[in-house]
N, C-alpha and C positions, 0 to 999 in steps of 0.2 A: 504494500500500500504506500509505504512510505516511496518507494521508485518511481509510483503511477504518478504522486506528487511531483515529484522532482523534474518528473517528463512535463507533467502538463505546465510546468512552471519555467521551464527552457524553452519551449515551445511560445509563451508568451512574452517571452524575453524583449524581444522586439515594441511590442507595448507597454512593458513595465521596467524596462529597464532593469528589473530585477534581475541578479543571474542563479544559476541550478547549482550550489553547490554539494558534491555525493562526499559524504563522510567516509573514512576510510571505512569504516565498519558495512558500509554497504557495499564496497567493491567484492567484487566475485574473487574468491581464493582459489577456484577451478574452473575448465573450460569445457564445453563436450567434443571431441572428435571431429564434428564435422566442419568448429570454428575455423579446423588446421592452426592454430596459434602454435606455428613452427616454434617462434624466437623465446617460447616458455619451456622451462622444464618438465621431461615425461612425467612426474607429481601433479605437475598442476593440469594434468588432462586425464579426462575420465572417457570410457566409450560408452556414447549415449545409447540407449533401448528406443528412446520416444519417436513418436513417427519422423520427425525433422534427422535422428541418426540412419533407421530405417531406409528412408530415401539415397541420403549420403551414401550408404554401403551399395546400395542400388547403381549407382551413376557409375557408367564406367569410364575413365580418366585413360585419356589418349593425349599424348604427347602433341605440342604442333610445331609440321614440318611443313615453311617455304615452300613455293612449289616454283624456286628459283628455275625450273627448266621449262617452264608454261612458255609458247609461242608469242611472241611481240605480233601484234597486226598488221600484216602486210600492206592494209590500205592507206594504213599513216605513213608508212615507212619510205612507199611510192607513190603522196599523194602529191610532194614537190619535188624540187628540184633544189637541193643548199649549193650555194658558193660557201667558202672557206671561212669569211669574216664572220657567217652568221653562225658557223658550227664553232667558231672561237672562242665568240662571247658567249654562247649556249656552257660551252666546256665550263668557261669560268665561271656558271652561275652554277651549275651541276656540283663543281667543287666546294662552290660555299655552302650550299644547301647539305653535302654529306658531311660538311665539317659542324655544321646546326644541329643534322640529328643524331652524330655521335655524340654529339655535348650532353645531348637531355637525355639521350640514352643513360650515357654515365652518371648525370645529375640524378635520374629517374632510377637506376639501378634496373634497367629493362633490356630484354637480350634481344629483342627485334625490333627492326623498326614500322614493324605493322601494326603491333602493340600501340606504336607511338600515334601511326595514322587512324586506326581505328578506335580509337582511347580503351580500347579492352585488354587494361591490362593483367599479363595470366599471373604475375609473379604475387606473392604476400606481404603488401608495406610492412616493414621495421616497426613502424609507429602509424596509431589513427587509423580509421576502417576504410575498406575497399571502397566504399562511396564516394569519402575524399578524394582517393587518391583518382579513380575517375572521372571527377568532376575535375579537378585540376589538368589532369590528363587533359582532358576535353580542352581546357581554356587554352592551355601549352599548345598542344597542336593545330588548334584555331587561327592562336597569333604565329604558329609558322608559316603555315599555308596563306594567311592575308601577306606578311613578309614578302613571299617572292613570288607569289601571284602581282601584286603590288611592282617588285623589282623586275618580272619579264615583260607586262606592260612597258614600263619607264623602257627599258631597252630596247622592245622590238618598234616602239613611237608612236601608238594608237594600240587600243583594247580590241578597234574595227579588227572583224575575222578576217577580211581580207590580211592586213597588217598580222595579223594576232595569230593568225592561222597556220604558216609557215615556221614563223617563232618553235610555236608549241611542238609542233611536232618534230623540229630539230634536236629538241630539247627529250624527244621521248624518240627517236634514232641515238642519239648520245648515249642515253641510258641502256639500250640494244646494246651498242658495241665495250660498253664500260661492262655490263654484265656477260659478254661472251668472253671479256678478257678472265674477269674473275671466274668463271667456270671451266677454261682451260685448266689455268693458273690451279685448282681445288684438284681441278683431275692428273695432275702432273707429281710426282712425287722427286725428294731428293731425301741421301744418305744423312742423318743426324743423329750425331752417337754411335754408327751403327746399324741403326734401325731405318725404313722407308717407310718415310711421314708424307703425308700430303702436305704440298707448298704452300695452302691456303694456313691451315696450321702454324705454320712456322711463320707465315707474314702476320697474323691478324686472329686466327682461331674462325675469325666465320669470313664470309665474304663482305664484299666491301657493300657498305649500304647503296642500295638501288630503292628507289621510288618512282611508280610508273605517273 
């Protein structure tokens, strides 16, 4: 009763200025199972029975794998014609955009950058609930996407699709050949230690961030 309080009185926070304070004596000393509260000790976790465990034990948990080898679209790829100066400056903005989301990556402690573009992310914040960190998530990748949505406009000299149209799709042939290099590069191995490692390994551990 005393929590139902506490909710309904953070929930009006906003009107009353008042805030929710929870005494220590009401925080929870255990977790069930399906929280996955990794960063707590096996003590402080119990395996839930109630239907909400039930389910959990239910769900089958499948890894996710890129599907870094999917075909790029052949209609964008031949629907112009680039000269040199425009796949240059395409190049440079490709390079700052990967050097963006390996930053949040790493700020965010997130191993894909799909995670980043779709704000679903699979990992367990350290600190604060998955709804946070989604909702931030969301904001973060918002203000990247206006960023260089924003910065390819400015360069290509008009949003017009005439103008706009060529740009874009330079900028996603760029991404083609930057990603064919990195899946050579993955499938290629060298001696280390000893051992034959994949090159991709040895430069980076995953391949180099692409966003179509």
């Amino acid at each position: 009763m005393e929590l139902a309080a506490l909710h309904s009185k953070a929930v009006d926070y906003v009107k009353t200025g008042l805030a929710a304070e929870m005494p220590k004596r009401l925080r929870p000393r255990k977790w069930p199972h399906f929280m996955e509260k990794k960063y707590k000790p096996k003590t402080a976790i119990y395996n839930s029975t109630k239907i909400l465990g039930q389910l959990y034990d239910k769900v089958e948990s499948v890894d996710f794998v890129p599907q870094y080898e999917e075909p790029f679209d052949r209609r964008i790829l031949s629907a112009y014609k680039f000269d040199n100066t425009l796949l240059k400056i395409v190049r440079q903005i490709k390079s700052q955009y990967d050097t963006a989301m390996r930053r949040i990556m790493a700020q965010q402690e997130i191993k894909t950058e799909f995670e980043v573009w779709t704000t679903f992310v699979l990992s367990r914040p350290r600190v604060g609930s998955d709804y946070k960190v989604q909702e931030e998530m969301a904001r973060i990748s918002e203000t990247l996407k206006e960023q260089f949505r924003a910065i390819c406009i400015e360069k290509a000299g008009s949003k017009d699709f005439s103008v706009l149209g060529p740009f874009v799709a330079g900028m996603y042939k760029v991404t083609k050949e930057e990603l064919d290099i990195a899946l050579a590069e993955c499938r290629s191995t060298k001696i280390v230690g000893g051992r034959e490692v994949s090159r991709c390994r040895v430069a980076a551990k995953v391949p180099r961030t692409i966003q179509y």
